[in-house]
N, C-alpha and C positions, 0 to 999 in steps of 0.2 A: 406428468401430473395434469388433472382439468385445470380450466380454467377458473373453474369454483376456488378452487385449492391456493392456486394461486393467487387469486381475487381475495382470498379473506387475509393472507399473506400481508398483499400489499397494501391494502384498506387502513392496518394498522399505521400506515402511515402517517394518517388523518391525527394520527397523536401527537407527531411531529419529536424530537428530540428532545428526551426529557433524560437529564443529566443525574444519580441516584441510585443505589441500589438496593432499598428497600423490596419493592417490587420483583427485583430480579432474583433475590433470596429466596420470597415468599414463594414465587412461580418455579426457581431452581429445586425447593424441597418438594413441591407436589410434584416433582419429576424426578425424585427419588438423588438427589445431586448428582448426574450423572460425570462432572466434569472431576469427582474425587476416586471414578475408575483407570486413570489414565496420569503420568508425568506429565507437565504443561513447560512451556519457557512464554514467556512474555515479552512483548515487544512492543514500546509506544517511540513517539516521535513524529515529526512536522513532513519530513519527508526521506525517503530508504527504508521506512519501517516494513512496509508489503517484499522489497528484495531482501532486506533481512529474513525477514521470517519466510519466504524463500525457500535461501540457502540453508537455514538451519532444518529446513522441511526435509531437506534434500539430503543434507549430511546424515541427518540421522537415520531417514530409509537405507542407509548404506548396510543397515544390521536392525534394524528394525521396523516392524509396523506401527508407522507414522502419522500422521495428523495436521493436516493444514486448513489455519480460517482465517481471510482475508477479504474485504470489504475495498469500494464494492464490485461488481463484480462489472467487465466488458462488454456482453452480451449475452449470456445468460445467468439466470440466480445460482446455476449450478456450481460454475465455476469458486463460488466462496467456500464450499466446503470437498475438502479433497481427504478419502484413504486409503490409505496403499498407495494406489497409482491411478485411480479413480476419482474422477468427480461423484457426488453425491448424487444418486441416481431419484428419477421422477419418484418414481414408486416409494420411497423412502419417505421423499417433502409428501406426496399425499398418506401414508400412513398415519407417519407424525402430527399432522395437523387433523386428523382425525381423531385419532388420540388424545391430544391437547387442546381442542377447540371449545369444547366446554370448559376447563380450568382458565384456560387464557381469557375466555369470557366473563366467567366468575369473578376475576378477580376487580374486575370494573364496579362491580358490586362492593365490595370489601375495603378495595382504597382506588387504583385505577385501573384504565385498561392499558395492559402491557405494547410495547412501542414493537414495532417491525423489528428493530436489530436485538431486543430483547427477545424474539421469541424466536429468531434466526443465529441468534447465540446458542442460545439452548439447545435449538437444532443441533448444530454444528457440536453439542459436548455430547449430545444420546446417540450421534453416530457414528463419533469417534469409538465412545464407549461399546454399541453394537457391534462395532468392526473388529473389536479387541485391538484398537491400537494402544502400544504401549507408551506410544510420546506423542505432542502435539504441540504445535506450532502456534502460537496467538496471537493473529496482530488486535492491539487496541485498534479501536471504531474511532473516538473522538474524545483529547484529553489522556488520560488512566484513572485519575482517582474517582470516579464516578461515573467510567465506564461499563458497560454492563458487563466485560469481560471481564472484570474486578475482581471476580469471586473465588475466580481460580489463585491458590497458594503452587507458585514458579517454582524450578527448579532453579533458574537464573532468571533478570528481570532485564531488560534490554532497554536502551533508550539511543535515539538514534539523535539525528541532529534536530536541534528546534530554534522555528522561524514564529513570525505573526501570524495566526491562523486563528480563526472562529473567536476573535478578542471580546466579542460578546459574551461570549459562556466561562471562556477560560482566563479571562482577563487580559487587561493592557500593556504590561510590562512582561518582558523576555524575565522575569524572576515569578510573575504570577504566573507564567505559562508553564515551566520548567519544575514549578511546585505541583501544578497539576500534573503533569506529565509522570513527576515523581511518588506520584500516588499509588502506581503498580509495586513500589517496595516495597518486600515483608520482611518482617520481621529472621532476621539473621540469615535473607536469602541474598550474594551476591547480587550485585548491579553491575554492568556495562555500561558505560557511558562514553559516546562517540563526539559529542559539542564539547569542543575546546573554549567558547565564550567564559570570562572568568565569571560573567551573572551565574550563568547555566549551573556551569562547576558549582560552585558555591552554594550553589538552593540546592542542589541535587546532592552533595556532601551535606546538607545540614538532615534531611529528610532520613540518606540513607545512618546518621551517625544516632538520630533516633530507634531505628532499629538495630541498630549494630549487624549493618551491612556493608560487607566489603563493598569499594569502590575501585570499578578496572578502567583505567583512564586509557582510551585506546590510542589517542594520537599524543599520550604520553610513554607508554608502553609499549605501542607496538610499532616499527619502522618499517619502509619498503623498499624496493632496490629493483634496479632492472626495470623497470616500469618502461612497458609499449602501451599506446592505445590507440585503433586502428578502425578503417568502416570493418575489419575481421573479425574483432574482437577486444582483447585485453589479457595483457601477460605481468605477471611482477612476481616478485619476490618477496613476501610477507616473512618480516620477522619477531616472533613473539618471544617472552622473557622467556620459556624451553625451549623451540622448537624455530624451523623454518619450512615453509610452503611454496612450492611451486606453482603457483596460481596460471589455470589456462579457465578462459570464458568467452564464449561466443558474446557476451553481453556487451553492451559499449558506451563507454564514456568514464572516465577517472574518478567520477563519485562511486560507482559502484567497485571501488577498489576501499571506500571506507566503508561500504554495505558489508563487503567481503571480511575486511577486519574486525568488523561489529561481531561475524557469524563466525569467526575461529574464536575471539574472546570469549564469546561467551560458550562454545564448545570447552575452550579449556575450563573456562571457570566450572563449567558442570563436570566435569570429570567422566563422561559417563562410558561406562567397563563398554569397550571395542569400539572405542570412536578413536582412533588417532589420526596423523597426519595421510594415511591414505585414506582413510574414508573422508577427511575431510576435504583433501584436491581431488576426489572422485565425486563429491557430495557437488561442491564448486561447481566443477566441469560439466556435470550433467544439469545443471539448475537454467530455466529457462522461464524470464519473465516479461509475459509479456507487453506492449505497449509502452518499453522504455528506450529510447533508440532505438529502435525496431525495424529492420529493413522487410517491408513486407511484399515489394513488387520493387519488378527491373523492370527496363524499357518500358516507361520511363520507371525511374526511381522513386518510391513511395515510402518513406519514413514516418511513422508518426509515433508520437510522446506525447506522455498525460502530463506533462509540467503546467501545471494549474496556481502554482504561488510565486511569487517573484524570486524569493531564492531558488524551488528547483528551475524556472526560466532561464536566471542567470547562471545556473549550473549547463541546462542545456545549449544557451550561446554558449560558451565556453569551449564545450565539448563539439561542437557545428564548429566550429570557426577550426580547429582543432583535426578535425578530421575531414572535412571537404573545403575543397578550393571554388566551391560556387553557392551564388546565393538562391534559396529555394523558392518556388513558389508558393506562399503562406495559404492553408487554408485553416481558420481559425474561426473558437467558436470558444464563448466563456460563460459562467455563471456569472449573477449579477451579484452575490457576494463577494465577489474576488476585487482585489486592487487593479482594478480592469485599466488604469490610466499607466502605471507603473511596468504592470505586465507586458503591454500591445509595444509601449517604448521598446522594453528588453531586446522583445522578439523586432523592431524595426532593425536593430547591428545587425541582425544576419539576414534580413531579408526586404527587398525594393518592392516584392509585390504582394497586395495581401488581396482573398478572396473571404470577407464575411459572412460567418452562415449560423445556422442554431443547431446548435447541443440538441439532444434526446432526454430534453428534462422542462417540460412546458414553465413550471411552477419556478422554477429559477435561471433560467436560459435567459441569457442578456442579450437583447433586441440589438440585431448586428447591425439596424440604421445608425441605432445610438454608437458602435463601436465604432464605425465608420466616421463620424461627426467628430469623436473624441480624439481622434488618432488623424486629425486633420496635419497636413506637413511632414507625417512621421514617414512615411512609406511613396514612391514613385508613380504608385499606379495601386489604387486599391475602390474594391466595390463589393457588393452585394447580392449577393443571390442564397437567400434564404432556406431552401431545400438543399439539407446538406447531399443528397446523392447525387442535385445538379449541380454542387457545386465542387462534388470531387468528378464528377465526370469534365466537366469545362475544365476543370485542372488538367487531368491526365490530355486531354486533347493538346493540352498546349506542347507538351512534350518534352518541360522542362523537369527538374528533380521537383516532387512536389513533399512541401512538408507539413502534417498532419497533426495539430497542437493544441493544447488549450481547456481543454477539458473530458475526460474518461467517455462523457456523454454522447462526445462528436468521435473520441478515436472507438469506441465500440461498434458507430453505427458504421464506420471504416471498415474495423476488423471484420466484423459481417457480411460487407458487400464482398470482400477477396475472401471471403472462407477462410481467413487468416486462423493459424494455430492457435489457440488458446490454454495449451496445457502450459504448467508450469516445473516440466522436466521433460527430457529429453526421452 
């Protein structure tokens, strides 16, 4: 795609996140609704929702032409929308916005001008639908009920676990966030739900008993057994109310064993004719996501994770402490919206030495002097070197395990430098 193309793309940004879908109606029918050619599953939540929708990407290519959209993206825009076994190629983003570039303007005129993930949603449903795919994969963007990915009526509606995130938009309480969250249910289509919290439960059962929607309680439901988890991977034994699973995944760490139950539940709750238990430990098996525990380089050893909220951090300690007997060398970089004091503690249990540096995101990238002053006592030896390429090369020199954390922004510009894989199957 030019760089024009691209440019009017991301320009949309300047609208900043507008929560709503008026606008994305009015803009989905001049675009003929493309996202009612196509089966959808739905998928919101705080964190696992991008490995859920994932796996179920994966399972369902097992027997069908598939559809995956997932926000945002590592290193290039491409990566957010995948069909078949493809990322969404240049040629496609510059047609489309040729096509659509006067509607999306117009409607600035009419009520507003449409946001960047609203007109990258859209995207993402006209080439599902050009591709003839017959299922598609959705993760929510931010929230659900006022997501621009709203619009879509699910096959099953998914919800993963939910933490504090973006308490401006979506409110203060684990009950107001969980009602948002719960806004992807419709009307008599199953829900999945992965948060055991009895808030969570309980807003998310009052929501779905408004539509009369089943409610699949997964760490009520479903048990596990045999459980390894290793720098190799992850093995267990999923047991659902029909069936048992022999789970094998290169992926790692023990939350992704409740990603993995999220994406059988709601495979069974959809029923869908040739999905059974092998498409689904072959869907598993093959599904590869990247920047989650993620071994990207040996000698030395280079890990990086996008745990950016304090629950996934303290999911990631967990799982570090859990699988290596040494502590890493930090190189870290955060948004200035995030619980930056809470987070940098997390990450001090597993590591003595930290290197601050900025994210690839000017407009919210947290000033690593500042992280360093805050994080005073927490860490043995910690400093500053602001260009993060110098400051993963001074890593690797040192010739310690280095690990790569903290925000999508800094492990993209990672993945970049090693030509790291970026597809999301194998």
């Amino acid at each position: 795609m030019t760089f024009e193309d691209l440019d009017f793309l991301y320009d949309l940004k300047r609208e900043g996140i507008k929560l709503g879908l008026d606008v994305m109606k009015e803009l989905s029918a001049g675009m003929n609704n493309r996202h009612k050619e196509f089966n959808s599953f739905h998928i919101a939540g705080t964190n696992g929702k991008g490995s859920v929708s994932c796996f179920i990407y994966n399972i369902l290519s097992q027997r069908y032409r598939s559809g995956l959209y997932t926000s945002p993206h590592l290193v290039n825009f491409n990566e957010r929308i995948v069909a078949g076994r493809e990322f969404i190629s240049d040629r496609y983003v510059e047609e489309f916005i040729h096509k659509y570039r006067h509607l999306i303007e117009s409607l600035k005129e009419t009520s507003r001008n449409p946001t960047f993930f609203e007109a990258t949603t859209l995207m993402a449903f006209s080439f599902f639908a050009d591709e003839k795919c017959e299922f598609a994969s959705i993760e929510v963007g931010l929230g659900g009920r006022l997501d621009s990915t709203n619009i879509i009526f699910p096959v099953v509606s998914t919800i993963t676990s939910i933490g504090y995130e973006h308490t401006d938009k979506l409110g203060t309480s684990l009950t107001d966030i969980a009602f948002e969250k719960a806004g992807i249910i419709k009307q008599g289509v199953p829900v999945v739900l992965s948060d055991k919290k009895p808030e969570v439960v309980s807003a998310i059962k009052k929501v779905a008993a408004r539509t009369s929607s089943r409610v699949i309680l997964t760490g009520k439901d479903y048990k596990t057994k045999d459980l390894t988890c290793g720098i190799s991977g992850t093995k267990c034994t999923v047991i659902s109310p029909t069936s048992e699973y022999r789970i094998e995944t290169d992926l790692i760490g023990d939350f992704q064993v409740d990603n993995i139950i999220s994406a059988i539940a709601t495979m069974e709750a959809a029923s869908v004719q040739g999905i059974g238990e092998r498409e689904i430990e072959t869907g598993i098996r093959n599904s590869r996501w990247p920047a989650r525990l993620e071994i990207i380089r040996k000698d030395p050893t280079v890990v990086v994770d996008c745990a950016h909220n304090p629950q996934a951090v303290n999911a990631l300690a967990r799982n570090w402490k859990r699988i290596s007997g040494e502590k890493p060398l930090l190189v870290m970089g955060l948004m200035m919206d995030k619980d930056l004091f809470t987070i940098i503690h997390k990450f001090s249990e597993i590591s003595d030495e930290v290197i601050f540096t900025t994210p690839d995101e000017p407009e919210r990238a947290a000033d690593p002097e500042f992280l360093n002053r805050i994080s005073a006592g927490m860490f043995t030896k910690s400093r500053v070197i602001p260009d993060p390429q110098v400051a993963y090369e001074t890593a690797l020199e040192s010739g310690k395990t280095v690990l790569i954390a903290g925000s999508m922004y800094l492990v993209g510009i990672i993945k970049k430098l090693e030509k790291s894989n970026l597809k999301p199957f194998k």
